[in-house]
N, CA, C and O atoms as a DFTB+ gen file, in Angstrom:
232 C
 N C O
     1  1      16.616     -50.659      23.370
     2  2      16.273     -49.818      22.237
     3  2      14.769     -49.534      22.275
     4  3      13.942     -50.412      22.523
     5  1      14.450     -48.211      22.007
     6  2      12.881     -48.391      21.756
     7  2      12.459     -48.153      20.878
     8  3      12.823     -47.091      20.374
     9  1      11.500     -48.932      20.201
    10  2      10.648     -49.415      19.351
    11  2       9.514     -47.810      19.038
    12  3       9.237     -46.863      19.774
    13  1       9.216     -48.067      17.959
    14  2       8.262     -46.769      17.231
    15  2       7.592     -47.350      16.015
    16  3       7.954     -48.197      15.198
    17  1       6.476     -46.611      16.155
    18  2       5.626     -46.873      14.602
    19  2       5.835     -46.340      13.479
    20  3       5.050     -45.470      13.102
    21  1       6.791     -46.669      12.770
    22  2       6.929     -45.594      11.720
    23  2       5.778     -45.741      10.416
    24  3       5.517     -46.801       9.847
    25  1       5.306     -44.697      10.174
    26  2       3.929     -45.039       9.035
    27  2       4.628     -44.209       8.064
    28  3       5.151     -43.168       8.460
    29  1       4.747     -44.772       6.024
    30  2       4.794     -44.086       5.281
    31  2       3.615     -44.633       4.205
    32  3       2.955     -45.662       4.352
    33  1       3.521     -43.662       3.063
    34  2       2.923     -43.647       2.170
    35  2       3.885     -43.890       0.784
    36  3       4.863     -43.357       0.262
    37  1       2.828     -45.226       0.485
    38  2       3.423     -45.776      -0.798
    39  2       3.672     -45.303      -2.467
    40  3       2.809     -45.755      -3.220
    41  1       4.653     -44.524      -3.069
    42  2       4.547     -43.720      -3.724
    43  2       5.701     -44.122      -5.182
    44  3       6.630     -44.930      -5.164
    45  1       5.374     -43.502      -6.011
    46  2       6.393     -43.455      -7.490
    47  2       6.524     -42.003      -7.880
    48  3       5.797     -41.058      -8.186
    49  1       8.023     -42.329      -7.694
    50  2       8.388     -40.952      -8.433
    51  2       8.081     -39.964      -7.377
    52  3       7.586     -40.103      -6.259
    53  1       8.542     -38.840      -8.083
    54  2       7.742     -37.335      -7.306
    55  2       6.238     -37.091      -7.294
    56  3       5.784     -36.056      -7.782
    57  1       5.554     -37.900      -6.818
    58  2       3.888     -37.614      -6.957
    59  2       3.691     -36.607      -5.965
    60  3       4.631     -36.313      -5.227
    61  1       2.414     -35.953      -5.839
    62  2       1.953     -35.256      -4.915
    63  2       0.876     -36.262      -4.403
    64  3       0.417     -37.214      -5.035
    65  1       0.589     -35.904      -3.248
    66  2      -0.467     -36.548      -2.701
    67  2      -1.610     -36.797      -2.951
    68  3      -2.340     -37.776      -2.802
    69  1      -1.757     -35.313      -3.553
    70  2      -3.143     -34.770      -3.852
    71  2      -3.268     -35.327      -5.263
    72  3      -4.448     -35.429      -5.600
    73  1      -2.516     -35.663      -6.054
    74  2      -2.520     -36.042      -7.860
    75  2      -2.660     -37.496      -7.506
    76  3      -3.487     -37.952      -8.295
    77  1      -2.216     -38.501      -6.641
    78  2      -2.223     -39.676      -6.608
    79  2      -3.869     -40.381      -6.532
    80  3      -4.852     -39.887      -5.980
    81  1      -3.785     -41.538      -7.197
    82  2      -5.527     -41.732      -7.620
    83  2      -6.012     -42.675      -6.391
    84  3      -7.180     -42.899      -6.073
    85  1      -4.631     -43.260      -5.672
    86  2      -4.837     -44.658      -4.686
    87  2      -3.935     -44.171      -3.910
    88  3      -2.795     -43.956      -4.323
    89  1      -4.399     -43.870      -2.383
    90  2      -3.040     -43.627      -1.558
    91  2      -2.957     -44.882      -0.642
    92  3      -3.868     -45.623      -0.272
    93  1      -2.422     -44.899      -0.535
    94  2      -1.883     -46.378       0.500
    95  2      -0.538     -46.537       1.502
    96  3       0.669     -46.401       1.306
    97  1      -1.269     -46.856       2.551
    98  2       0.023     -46.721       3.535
    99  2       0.641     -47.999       4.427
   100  3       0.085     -49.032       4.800
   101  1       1.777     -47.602       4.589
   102  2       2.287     -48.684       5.162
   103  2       3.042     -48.549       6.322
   104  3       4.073     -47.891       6.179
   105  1       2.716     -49.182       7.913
   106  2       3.372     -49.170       8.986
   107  2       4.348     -50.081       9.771
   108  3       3.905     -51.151      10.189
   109  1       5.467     -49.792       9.975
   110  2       6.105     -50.445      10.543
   111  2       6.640     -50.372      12.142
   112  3       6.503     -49.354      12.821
   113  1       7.099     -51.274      12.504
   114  2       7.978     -51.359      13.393
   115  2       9.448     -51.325      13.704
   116  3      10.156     -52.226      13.257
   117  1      10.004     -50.295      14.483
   118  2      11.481     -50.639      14.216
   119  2      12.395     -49.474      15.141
   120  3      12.099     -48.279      15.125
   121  1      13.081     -49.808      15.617
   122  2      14.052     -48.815      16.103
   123  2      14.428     -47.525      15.170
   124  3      14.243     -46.407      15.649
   125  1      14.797     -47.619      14.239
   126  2      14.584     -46.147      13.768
   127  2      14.161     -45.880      11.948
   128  3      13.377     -46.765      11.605
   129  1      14.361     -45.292      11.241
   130  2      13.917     -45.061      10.385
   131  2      14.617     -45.941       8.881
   132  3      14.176     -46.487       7.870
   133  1      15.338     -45.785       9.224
   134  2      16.263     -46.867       8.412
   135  2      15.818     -47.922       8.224
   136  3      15.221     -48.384       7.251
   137  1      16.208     -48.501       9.531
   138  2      15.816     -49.871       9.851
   139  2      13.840     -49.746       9.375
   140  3      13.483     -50.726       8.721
   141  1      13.135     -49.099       9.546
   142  2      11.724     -49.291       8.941
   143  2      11.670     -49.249       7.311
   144  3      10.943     -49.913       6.572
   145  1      12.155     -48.768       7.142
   146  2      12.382     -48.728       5.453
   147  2      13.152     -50.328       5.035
   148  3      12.675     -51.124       4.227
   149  1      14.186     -50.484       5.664
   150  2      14.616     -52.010       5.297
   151  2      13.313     -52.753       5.291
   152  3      12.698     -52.942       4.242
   153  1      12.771     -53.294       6.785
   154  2      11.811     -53.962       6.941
   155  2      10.608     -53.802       5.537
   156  3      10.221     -54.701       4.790
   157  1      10.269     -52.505       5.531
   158  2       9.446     -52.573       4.966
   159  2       9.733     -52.692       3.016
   160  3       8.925     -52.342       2.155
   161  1      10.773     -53.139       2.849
   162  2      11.315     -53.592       1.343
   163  2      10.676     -52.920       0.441
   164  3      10.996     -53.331      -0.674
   165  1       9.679     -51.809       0.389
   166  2       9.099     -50.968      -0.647
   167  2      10.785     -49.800      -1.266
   168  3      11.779     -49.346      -0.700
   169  1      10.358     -49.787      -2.340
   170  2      11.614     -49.098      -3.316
   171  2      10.675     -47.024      -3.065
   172  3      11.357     -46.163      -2.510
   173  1      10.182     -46.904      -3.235
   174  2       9.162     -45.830      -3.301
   175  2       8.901     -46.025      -1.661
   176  3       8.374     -47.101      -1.379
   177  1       9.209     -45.093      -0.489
   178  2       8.672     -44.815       0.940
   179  2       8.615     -43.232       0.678
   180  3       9.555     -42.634       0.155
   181  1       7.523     -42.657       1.056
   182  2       7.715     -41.043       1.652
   183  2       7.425     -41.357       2.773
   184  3       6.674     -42.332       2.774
   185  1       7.742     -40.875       4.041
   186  2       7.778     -40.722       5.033
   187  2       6.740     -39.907       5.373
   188  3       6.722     -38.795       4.845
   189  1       5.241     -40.418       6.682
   190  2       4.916     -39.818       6.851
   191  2       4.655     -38.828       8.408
   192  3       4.291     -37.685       8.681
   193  1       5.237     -40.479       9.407
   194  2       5.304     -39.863      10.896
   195  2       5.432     -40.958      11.536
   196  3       5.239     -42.073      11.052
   197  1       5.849     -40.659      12.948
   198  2       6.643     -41.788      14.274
   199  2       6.230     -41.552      15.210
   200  3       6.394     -40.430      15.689
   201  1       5.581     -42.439      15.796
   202  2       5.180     -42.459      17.051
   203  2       5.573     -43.449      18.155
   204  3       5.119     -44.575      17.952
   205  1       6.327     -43.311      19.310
   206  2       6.273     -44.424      20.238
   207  2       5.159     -45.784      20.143
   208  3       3.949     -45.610      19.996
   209  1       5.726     -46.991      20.242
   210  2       4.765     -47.970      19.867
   211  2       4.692     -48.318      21.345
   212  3       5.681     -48.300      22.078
   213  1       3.108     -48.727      21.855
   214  2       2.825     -48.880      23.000
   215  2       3.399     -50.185      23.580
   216  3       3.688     -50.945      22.655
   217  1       3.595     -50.570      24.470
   218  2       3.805     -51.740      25.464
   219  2       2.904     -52.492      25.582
   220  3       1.786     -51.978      25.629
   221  1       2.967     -53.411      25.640
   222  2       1.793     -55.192      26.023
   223  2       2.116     -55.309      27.136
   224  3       3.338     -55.445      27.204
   225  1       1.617     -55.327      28.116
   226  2       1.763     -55.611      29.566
   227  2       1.819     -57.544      29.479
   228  3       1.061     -58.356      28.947
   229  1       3.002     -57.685      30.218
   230  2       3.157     -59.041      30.297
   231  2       2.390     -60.084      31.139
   232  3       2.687     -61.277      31.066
């Protein structure tokens, strides 16, 4: 399976980005998007983007 960074922004309700006073984000790890939202146990995720997570050379 491969692994990705999924990054969202921590949010309530329908906010806009731009109205929010504290933005704050949160990244995970995880095979797909789902599964990053589990991991990351926040009730409020907007989704903001995924990127392949790099390799550690062994």
């Amino acid at each position: 399976m491969t692994i990705s960074k999924f990054t969202f922004v921590l949010a309530q309700g329908k906010q806009r980005i731009a109205t929010m006073r504290r933005i704050r984000f949160i990244t995970v790890l995880a095979g797909t998007e789902q599964e990053a939202r589990s991991i990351a146990g926040a009730p409020a995720l907007v989704f903001v983007s995924r990127c392949p997570a790099q390799e550690v050379a062994a």
